[in-house]
N, C-alpha and C positions, 0 to 999 in steps of 0.2 A: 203236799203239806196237809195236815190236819187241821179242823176247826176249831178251836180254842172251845174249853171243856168236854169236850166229845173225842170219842176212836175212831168217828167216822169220817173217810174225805170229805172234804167242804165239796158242795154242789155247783159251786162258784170257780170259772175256771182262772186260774193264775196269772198275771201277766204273761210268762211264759208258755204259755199254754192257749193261750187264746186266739195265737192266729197260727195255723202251718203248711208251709210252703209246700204248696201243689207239685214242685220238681221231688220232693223228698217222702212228702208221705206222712212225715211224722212233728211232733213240736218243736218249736224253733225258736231259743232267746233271740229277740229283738234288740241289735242296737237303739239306745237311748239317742236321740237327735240326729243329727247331720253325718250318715257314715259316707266316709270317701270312696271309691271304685273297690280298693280291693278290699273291704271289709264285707262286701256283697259274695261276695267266692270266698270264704276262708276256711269253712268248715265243708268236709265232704256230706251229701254231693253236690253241692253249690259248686265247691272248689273246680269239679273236674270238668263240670263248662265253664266256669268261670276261665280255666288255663286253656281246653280248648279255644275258645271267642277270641281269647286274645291272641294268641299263635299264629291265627287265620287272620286276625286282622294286622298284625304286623306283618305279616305275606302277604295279605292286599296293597298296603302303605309301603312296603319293599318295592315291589311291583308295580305302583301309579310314580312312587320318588322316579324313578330306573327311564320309566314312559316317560314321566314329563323331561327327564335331563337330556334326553330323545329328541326331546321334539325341539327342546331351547337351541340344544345342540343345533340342528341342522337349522333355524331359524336363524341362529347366530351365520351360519355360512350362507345364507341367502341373504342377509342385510346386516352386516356387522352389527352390533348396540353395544356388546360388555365381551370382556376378557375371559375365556372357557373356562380360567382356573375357578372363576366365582361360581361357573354354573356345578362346576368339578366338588369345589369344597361344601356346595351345600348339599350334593349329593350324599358325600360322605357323614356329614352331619346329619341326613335323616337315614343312613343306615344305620349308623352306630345307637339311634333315638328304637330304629325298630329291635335292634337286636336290646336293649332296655326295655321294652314290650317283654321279648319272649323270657329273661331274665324274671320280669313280674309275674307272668305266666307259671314258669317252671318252680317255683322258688315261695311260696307261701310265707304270706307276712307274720303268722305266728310260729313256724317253723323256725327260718331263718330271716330272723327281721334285717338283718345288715343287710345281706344279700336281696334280700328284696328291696328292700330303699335304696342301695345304691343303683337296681336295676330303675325303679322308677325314675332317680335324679336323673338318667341317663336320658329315658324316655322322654322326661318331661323340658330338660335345658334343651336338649340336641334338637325336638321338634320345634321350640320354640327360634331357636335360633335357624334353623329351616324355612319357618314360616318367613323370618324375617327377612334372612337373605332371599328368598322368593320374592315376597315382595317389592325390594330392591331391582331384580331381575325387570319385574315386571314395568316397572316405573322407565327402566332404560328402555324395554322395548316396543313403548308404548311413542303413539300412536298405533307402530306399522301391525302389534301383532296382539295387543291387548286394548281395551278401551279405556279413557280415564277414572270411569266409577268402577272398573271391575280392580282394578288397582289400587283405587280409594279402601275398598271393600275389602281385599287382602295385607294392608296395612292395617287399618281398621283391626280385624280380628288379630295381628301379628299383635299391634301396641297393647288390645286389653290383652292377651295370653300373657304378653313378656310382663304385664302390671300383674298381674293375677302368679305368675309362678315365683314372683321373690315371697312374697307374704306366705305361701304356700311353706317352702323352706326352710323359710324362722318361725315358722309357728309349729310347723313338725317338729324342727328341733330342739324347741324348748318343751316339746309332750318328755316328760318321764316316765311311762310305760305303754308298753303296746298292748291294746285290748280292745274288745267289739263292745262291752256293754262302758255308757259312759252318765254318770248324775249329774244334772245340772251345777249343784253343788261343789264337785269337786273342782280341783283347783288352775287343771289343765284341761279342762271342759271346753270355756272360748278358744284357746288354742286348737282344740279337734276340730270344732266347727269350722272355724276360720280356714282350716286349714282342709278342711274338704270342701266346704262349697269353692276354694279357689281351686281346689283339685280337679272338681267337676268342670268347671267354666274353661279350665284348660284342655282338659278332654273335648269338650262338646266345640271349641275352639278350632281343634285339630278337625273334626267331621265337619262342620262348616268352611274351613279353610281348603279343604280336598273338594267340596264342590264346585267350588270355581273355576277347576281346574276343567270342568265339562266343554267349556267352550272351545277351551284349546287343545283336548283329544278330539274335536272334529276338524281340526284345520289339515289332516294328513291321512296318510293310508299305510297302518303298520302290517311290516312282516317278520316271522319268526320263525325259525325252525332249530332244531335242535344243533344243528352244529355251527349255525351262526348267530352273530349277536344281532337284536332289535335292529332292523330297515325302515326307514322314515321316506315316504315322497308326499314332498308338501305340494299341496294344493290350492291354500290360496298363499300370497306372496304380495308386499305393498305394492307391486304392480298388476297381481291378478294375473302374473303370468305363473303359469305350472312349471314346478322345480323337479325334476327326479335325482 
């Protein structure tokens, strides 16, 4: 821009201009307020870690779901608690959540905005309903194989994600356009907001929810190899007797 009465650039650098992104190099409009996850990656070259990260992280969250239905698995045949099909269908529920990951990965929000929201709705219902049924799980196999408060603590995060992804939802779906820069002013403004900090809370939801799961990848001794599926020998057992 120029300086009002003058040919000369203003010395004054523009909002635009004024802060840019060490991954790029060069200047970078700034969403206005509260941007949700993928408005952080939407322009290259944000975008192409932004699709990496996620990719890798929905093959990590593939692969802990896979692990832990593993471990419930053989958990469940050392001490009865719950019926396989629940440990089964929540599996299936956070793959279909990772493969909504790699959908939001592959598929850029101002590209194809449908495609990429229906990948997130996927991501975001399927893990939350994961979380939940885990939970559940955990509640059944509790004393022998979980503690009271770590169960508390995985409910806990299930109840605020499943509160935090309806508002998420209807706030998105009442935005009437998809864009990174947003005025306080305008009319679908609280809507963005609202509708990314629940975005985030849901997010950081799923990474706190995956920690819990630490205690119960040391209760066994995994093996793998390429022509067969995940090996479990449990180790500890509510007798303390060793299972192979």
């Amino acid at each position: 821009m120029s300086s009002a009465g003058s040919g000369k650039p203003s010395s004054h650098p523009q909002p635009s201009q004024a802060v840019s992104p060490q991954v790029s190099g060069r200047p970078a409009e700034i969403p206005r307020g509260t941007a949700p996850p993928s408005d952080t990656g939407t322009t290259p070259p944000e975008s192409g870690i932004f699709g990496f990260m996620i990719n890798f992280s929905a093959f990590l969250g593939a692969a802990t779901m896979y692990t832990r239905y593993k471990i419930v698995e053989k958990q469940n045949q050392t001490s009865y608690f719950s019926t396989p099909v629940f440990n089964l269908v929540s599996l299936v529920l956070g793959l279909v959540g990772c493969i909504g990951m790699g959908i939001v990965a592959n598929f850029q929000e101002l590209a194809v905005p449908v495609v990429h929201d229906g990948g997130a709705l996927l991501a975001f219902v399927c893990g939350v309903g994961y979380t939940l049924l885990q939970s559940i799980i955990s509640y059944k196999s509790c004393p022998q194989w979980n503690s009271m408060s770590t169960c508390h603590v995985r409910m806990a995060i299930s109840a605020v994600s499943c509160a935090a992804v309806v508002p998420m939802i209807a706030c998105a779906s009442l935005i009437s356009i998809t864009k990174l820069e947003w005025n306080p002013k305008e009319k679908d403004y609280v809507y963005h907001v609202v509708s990314a900090i629940c975005e985030w809370t849901v997010a950081f939801g799923f990474i706190f929810y995956f920690l819990t799961f630490i205690h119960d990848f040391q209760v066994g001794v995994y093996r793998f190899n390429g022509h067969e599926p995940l090996t479990i020998r449990v180790r500890r057992t509510p007798e303390n007797i060793s299972v192979t």
